[in-house]
N, C-alpha and C positions, 0 to 999 in steps of 0.2 A: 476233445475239441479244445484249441486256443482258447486266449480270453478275447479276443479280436474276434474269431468265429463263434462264441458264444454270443457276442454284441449284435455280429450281424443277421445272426441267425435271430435273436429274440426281436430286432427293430423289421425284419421282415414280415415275424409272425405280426407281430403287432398292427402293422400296415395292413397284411390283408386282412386281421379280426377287422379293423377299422371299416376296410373297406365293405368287407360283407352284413356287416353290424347297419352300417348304412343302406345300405340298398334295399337290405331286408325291413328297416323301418320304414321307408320310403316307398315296398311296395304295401304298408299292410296303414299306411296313412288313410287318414280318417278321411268318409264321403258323407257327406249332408244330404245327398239324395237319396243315397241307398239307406240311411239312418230316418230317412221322410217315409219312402216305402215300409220300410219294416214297422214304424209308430204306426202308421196307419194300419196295418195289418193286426198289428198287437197291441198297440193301444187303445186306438179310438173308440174303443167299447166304456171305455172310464172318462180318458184327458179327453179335452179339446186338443188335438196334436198340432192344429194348422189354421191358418187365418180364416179358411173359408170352412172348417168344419163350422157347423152350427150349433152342437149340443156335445155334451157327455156328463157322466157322472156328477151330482153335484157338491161329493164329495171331492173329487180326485181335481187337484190343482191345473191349469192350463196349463201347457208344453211354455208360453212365452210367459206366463208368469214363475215357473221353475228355471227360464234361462234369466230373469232375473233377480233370481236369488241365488243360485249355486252356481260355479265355477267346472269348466269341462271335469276337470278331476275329480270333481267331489259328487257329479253325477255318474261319471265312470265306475267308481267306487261304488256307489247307492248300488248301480244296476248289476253289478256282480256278485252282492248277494242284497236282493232287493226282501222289502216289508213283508208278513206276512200278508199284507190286503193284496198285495199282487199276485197273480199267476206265475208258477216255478216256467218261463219260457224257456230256459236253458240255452241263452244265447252266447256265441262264440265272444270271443274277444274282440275278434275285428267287428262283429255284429254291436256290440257296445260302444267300441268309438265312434262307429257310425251317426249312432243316435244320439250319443252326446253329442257329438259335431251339428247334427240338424236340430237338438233343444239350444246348443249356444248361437249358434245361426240367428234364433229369435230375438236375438237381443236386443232392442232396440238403440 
């Protein structure tokens, strides 16, 4: 190959990594509802997950007093490898943005 068809050749790849790098983050973008369903499934036993639960654990912090104190990331982070006081849920990736999306959601 030329050094011109080298060029064009690598600005092409680069454009569709770009392109598909995109798309693929954009389909696996975080939902606050399906992140609402899944707490409720899996936490509500400990956190308060939501305005109108009424009780949980009185150990385990509120869902809206942990969206005011950590940041999406840094709850993302927690829940991929979460405390031992938690149950091993073994949740997906997208299943974690989810639910940080619905504890930052809280935020006032």
């Amino acid at each position: 190959m030329s050094g011109k068809t080298q060029i064009r050749w690598l600005m092409q790849t680069g454009a569709i990594a770009f392109c598909l790098g995109y798309h693929v983050s954009w389909a696996f973008a975080a939902d606050a509802e399906k992140g609402k369903t899944i707490a409720r499934r899996w936490c509500a036993a400990c956190h308060v997950v939501s305005p109108d639960q009424k009780e949980g654990n009185t150990d385990a912090p509120s869902f809206a007093s942990i969206a005011r104190r950590k940041p999406k990331s840094r709850l993302m982070a927690f829940l991929t490898d979460p405390h031992p006081k938690m149950p091993d849920m073994s949740l997906t990736r997208e299943e974690i943005a989810d639910i940080a999306e619905y504890i930052s959601s809280l935020k006032p």
